[in-house]
N, C-alpha and C positions, 0 to 999 in steps of 0.2 A: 447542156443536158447532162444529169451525172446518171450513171449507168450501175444500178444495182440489181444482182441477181437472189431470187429469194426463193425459197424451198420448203413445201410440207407433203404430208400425205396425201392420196386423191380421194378423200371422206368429207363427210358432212360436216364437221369441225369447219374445215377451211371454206366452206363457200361464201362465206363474208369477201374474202381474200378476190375470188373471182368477177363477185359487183364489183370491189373499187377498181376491179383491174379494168374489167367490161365499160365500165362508164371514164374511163380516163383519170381516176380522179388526181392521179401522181404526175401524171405527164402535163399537166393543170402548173405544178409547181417547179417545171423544169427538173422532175424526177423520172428516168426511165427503167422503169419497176420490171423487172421479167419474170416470172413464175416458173419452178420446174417443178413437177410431181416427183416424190421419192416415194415408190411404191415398198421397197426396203424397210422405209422409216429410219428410227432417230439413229439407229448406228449406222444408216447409210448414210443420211445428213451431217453426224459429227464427223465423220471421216472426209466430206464435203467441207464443211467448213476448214477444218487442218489442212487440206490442200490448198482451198481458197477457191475451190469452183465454186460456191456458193456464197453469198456474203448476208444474208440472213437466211433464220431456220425456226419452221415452229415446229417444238420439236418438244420428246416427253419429258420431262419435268425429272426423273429420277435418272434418265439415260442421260443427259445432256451433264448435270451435276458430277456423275461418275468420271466424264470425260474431263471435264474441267479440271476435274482433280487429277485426273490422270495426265493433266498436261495442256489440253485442248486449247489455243491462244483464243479465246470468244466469252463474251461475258453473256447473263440473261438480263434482256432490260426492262421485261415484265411476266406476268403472267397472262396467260390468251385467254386459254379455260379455267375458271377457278373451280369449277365441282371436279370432284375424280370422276377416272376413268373405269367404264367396266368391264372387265377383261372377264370374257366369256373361256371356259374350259372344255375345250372341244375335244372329242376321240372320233376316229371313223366310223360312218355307218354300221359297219359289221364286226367293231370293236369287240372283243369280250369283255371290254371293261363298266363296269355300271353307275360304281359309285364311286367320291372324291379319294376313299380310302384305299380303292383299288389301284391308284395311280404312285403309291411309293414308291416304287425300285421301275416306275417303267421308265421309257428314254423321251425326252421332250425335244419338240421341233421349234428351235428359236431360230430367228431372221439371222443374228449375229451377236456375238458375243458384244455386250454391255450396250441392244438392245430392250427395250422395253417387253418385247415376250419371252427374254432372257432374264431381266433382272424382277423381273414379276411373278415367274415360275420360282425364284427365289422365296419372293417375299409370300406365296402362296405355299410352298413348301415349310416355310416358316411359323405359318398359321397352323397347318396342319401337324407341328410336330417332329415333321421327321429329319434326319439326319443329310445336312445343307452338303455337307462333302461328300456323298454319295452320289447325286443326282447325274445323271446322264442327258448328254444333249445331241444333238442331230442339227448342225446348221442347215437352215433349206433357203433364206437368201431373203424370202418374201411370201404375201400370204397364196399364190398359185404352190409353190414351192413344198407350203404346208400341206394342202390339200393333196398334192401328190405321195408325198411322205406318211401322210397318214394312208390314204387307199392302198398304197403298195407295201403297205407294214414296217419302213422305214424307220418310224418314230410312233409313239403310240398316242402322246396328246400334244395340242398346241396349243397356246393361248393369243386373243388376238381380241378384239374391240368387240364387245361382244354385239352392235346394232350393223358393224359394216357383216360380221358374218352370219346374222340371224338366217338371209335367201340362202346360206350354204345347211341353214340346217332344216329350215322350211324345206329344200328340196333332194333331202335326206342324203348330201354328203360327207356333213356333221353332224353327230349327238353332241349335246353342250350338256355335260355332268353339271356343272355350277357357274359360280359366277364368282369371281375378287375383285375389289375396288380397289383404285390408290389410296394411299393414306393420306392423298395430299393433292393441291391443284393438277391437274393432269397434264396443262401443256404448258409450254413458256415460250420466247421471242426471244432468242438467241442470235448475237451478232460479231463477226470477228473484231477484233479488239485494234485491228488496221484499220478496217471501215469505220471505226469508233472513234477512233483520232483524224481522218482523213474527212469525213462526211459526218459528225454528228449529227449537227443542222436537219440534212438529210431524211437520216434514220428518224429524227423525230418528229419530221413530218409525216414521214409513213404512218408511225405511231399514231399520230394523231386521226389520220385518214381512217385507219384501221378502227381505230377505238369507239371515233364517230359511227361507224357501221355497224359493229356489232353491239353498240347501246339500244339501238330497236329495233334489230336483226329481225328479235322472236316475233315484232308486230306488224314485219312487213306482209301483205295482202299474200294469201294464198304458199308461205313458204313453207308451211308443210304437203304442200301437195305437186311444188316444183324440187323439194328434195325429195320426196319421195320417186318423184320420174326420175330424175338425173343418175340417182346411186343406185336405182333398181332395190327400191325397199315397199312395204307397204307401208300405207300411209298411217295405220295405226303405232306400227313399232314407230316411224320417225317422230308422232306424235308425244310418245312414251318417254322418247328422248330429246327434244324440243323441251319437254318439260322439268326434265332434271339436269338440263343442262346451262352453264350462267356464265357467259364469256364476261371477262375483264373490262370496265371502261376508262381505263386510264390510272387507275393506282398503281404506283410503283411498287417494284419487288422489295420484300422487305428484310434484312441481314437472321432478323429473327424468324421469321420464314424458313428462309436456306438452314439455318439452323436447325430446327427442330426437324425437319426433312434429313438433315445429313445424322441427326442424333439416332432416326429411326433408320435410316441405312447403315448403320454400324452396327445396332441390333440387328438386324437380318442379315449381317457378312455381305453385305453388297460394296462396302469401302471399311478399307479397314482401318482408318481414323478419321477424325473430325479433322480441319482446317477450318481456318479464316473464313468464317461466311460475307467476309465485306470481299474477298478475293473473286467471288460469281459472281458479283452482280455490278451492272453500272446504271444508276440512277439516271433519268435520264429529263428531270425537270427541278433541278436546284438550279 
């Protein structure tokens, strides 16, 4: 039995991940697949991978890229979600802030530097114009962490998925001023580059397991109305996003991809040059 440990967020993204695990489907192939929540997200999972606590990670698409470059030994061996992500723009309840313009010179609540509501608030600051070396942050660790920072005036906006934290603004602990998309698939399957020479084989049958699920994830009986109980969502927003959402069924990641991804991350000051887009990625059906 080979012993792989794998890690995402505990959101509606990943509940494909939970059937293969529920129904056995890896331990079927003398794979023992273990699952950990990373309520953190992707800077808590890339620091998990560097260590080596974790040996796969789905994990966001532009935070995992930065790390890679920054060093991280793991390659992406596809992409999970190919629509963007949409990063809801939250203030507190009792904010004075109202609109997106108001939010220049405030201080933003990100999980960890060269995560995803870190380099997002980038790329949303970018959009709006203003001045990227100015911006102020407030690490708070995770999305509880947010919501405390914002109620106690700690930080003034956070940015976070906008469908996981819709019940926080439904029950008026968030106003959500706007909304920003990725400019690019939102999540990828990220694996240490140890486990890549040691377990290919392996990781490709996950792959495989994985890919087969969520090709008719969206058609299984009644899965907007068992994600909607599980994440505490109504079932019209899960609906909303059910529908704009389009997981991967097996195309590999592609060098030109990474590419044009890292082209628009050097436009937004989120890395400050380009590398080798064949150095991210490891194909993983030649």
């Amino acid at each position: 039995m080979t012993n792989l440990k794998i890690g995402g967020v505990p959101e509606h993204f990943n509940y494909p991940w939970y059937i293969t695990l529920k129904n056995k489907e890896y331990s079927k192939h003398n794979i023992n697949l273990r699952w950990q929540d990373y309520p953190g997200g992707t800077g808590q999972m890339s620091k998990a991978l560097r260590e080596g606590s974790v040996d796969i990670a789905i994990v966001l698409t532009e935070g995992i890229i930065k790390d890679i470059a920054d060093g991280n030994p793991s390659k992406i061996i596809q992409t999970f979600v190919q629509t963007p992500l949409i990063w809801g723009i939250h203030v507190g309840a009792k904010s004075k802030f109202k609109t997106i313009n108001d939010l220049e010179n405030a201080t933003i609540a990100i999980s960890r530097f060269g995560s995803g509501s870190h380099l997002m608030a980038i790329v949303n600051a970018y959009n709006q114009g203003w001045d990227i070396a100015k911006l102020k942050f407030k690490v708070i660790k995770d999305l509880q962490g947010g919501i405390d920072a914002l109620t106690n005036g700690e930080a003034d906006y956070f940015m976070w998925e906008h469908f996981t934290t819709k019940p926080l603004v439904d029950n008026g602990t968030f106003r959500r001023i706007d909304n920003c998309p990725t400019p690019w698939p939102c999540f990828v399957i990220a694996v240490r580059n140890e486990v890549l020479e040691n377990n290919f084989e392996e990781v490709k049958k996950v792959l495989e397991i994985i890919n087969a699920e969520t090709k008719d994830f969206k058609q299984l009986d009644n899965i907007d109305k068992t994600l909607a109980k599980r994440y505490e969502q109504q079932l019209e927003d899960i609906q909303k996003w059910l529908k704009i959402t389009e997981w991967n069924d097996g195309n590999p990641i592609t060098k030109n991809l990474i590419g044009r991804i890292q082209n628009k991350m050097v436009q937004f000051n989120v890395i400050e040059e380009k590398k080798n887009s064949g150095d991210f990625i490891k194909n993983m059906y030649i």
